[in-house]
C-alpha positions, -999 to 999 in steps of 0.1 A, spaced: 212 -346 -35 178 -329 -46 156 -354 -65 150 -337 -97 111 -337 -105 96 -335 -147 81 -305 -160 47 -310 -158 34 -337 -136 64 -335 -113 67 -376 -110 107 -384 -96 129 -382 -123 143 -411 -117 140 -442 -89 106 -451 -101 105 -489 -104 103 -497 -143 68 -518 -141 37 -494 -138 -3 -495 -130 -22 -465 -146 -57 -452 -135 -76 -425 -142 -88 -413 -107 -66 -403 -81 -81 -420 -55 -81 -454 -74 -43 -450 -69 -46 -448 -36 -68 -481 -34 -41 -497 -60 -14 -492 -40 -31 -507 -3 -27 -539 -19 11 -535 -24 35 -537 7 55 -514 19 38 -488 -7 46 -450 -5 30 -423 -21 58 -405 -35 44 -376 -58 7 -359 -59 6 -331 -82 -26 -319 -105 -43 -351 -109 -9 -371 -114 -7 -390 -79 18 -416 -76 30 -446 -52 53 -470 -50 57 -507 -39 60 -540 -43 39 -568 -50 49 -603 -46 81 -590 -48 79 -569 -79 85 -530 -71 56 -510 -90 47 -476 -93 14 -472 -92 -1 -437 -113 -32 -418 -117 -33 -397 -149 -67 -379 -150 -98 -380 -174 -88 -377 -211 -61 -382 -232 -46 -352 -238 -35 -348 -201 -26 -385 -198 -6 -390 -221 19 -359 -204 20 -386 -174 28 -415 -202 51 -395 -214 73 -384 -183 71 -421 -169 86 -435 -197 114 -406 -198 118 -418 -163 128 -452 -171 89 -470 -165 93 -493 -195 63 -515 -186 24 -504 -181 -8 -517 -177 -40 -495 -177 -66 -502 -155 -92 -482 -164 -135 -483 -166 -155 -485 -196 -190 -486 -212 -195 -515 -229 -206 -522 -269 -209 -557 -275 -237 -580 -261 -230 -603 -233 -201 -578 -215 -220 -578 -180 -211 -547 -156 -186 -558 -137 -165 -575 -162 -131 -568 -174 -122 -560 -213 -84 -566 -219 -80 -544 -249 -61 -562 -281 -62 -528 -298 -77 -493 -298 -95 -464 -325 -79 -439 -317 -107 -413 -317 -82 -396 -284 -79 -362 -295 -41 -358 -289 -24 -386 -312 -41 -375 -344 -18 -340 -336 11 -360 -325 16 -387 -357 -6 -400 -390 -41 -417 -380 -32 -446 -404 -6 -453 -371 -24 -483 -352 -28 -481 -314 -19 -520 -304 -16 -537 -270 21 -556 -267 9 -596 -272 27 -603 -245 7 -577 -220 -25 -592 -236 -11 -630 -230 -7 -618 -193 -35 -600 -190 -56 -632 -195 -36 -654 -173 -43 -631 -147 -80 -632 -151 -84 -668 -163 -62 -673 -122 -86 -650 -107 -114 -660 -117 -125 -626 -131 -151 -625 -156 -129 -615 -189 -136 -607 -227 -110 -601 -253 -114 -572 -283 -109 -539 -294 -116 -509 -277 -129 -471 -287 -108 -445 -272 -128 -416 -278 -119 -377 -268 -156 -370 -256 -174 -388 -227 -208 -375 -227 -227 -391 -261 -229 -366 -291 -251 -367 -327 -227 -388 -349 -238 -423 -343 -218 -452 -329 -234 -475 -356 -205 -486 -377 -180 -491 -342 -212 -509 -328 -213 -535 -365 -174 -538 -362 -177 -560 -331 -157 -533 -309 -159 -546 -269 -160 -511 -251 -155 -475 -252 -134 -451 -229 -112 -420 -228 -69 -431 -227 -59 -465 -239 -50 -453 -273 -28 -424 -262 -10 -451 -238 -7 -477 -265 7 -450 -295 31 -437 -267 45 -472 -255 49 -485 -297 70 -452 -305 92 -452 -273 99 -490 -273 80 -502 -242 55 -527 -233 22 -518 -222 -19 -532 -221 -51 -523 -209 -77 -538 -188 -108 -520 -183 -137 -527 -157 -171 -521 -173 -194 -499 -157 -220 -488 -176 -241 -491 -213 -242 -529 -216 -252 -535 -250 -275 -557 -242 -299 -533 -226 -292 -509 -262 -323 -517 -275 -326 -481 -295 -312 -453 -307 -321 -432 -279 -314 -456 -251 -278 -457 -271 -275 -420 -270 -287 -415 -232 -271 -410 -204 -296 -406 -177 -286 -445 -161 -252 -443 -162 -239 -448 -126 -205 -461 -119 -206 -459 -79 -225 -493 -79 -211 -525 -59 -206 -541 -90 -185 -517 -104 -163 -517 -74 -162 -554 -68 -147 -554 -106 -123 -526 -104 -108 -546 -74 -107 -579 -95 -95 -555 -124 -63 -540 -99 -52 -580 -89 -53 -587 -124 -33 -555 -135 -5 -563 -105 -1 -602 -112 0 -596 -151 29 -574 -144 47 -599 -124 41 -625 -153 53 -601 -175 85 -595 -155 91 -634 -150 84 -637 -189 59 -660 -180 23 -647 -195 10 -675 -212 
């Protein structure tokens, strides 16, 4: 029997196991899924690459959706027409609040959703929310870990490079970081019924170091190839893997 493949990023239609780790870069999957055993890469199309395994027993896919939410959210969408009824982004991030150090992880309560697909898709007055219990075991994992871990509210804005209309009010409102997909995952997962989160890995902007408007605004020392960066994104992927087995045991406190 031919598997049957979705329209657009041509992921199995079905036999994907139902708990899922999302990334942006296609080569993060790849790193993802080394830490699984017996893991497979079972699709690679556009930047939608996926694997498969199992991690202490759990079977997870593992998926890479691209930069931006318009195209990611074709991947969210497929998965969960597939039967993925769990996910957890692991993603990067700039950060906005003082004391989030590169490095660190943001597990995302919440996001603006500033995407530039769900604002076409459903009202803006729609919140983008994290399920409690994917933020419960989100923690767990980090607090087990040892990761260094803050808790808020995310920006999930369309554009990446910074533009003219300031960031002031987001900046006053306490919001812990800024990226590019958690809102589109989080809209997707509330309307279809499924659980899903976010942890991000910061790797640029502390807000510490934003001392004016034009360091806020520049983008000359962003660099996310650093040691640091990678030392959190692989604290960030353990974290991602053992909150979904909490989540699976119905264990995340």
């Amino acid at each position: 029997m031919t598997q049957t493949l979705s329209p657009v990023t041509r992921i199995p239609n079905t036999g994907l196991p139902p708990y899922a780790v999302l990334v942006g870069d296609p080569a993060r999957a790849a790193t993802v899924a080394a830490l699984l055993e017996d893991a497979a890469e079972v699709s690679h199309h556009r930047e939608y690459r996926v694997f498969t395994g199992s991690w202490k027993g759990l079977p997870v896919t593992v998926a890479s959706h691209g930069v931006g939410a318009p195209g990611a959210i074709l991947l969210f969408q497929e998965l969960t027409d597939a039967g993925v009824h769990t996910l957890v982004r692991l993603g990067t991030a700039g950060a906005m609040k003082a004391g989030i150090a590169d490095g660190d992880l943001v597990i995302a309560e919440a996001a603006v959703r500033d995407d530039g697909v769900t604002g076409q898709l459903l009202p803006p007055e729609y919140p983008a929310v994290a399920a409690p219990e994917a933020v419960l075991a989100l923690q767990r994992a980090a607090r087990e870990a040892g990761a260094p871990h803050h808790r808020g509210i995310v920006w999930t804005r369309a554009a990446f490079q910074p533009g003219l209309i300031p960031l002031d009010a987001y900046e006053r409102a306490g919001l812990a970081a800024i990226e590019m997909e958690l809102s589109a995952l989080l809209v997707t997962a509330s309307l279809r019924g499924r659980v899903a989160g976010g942890v991000l890995v910061v790797d640029g902007v502390n807000a510490d170091e934003l001392t004016d408007e034009k360091a806020a605004f520049s983008t000359g020392g962003y660099d996310p190839h650093r040691d640091v960066v990678t030392r959190g994104v692989e604290r960030g992927a353990v974290v991602a893997l053992e909150a979904l087995r909490l989540l699976e045991e119905g264990n995340a406190r």
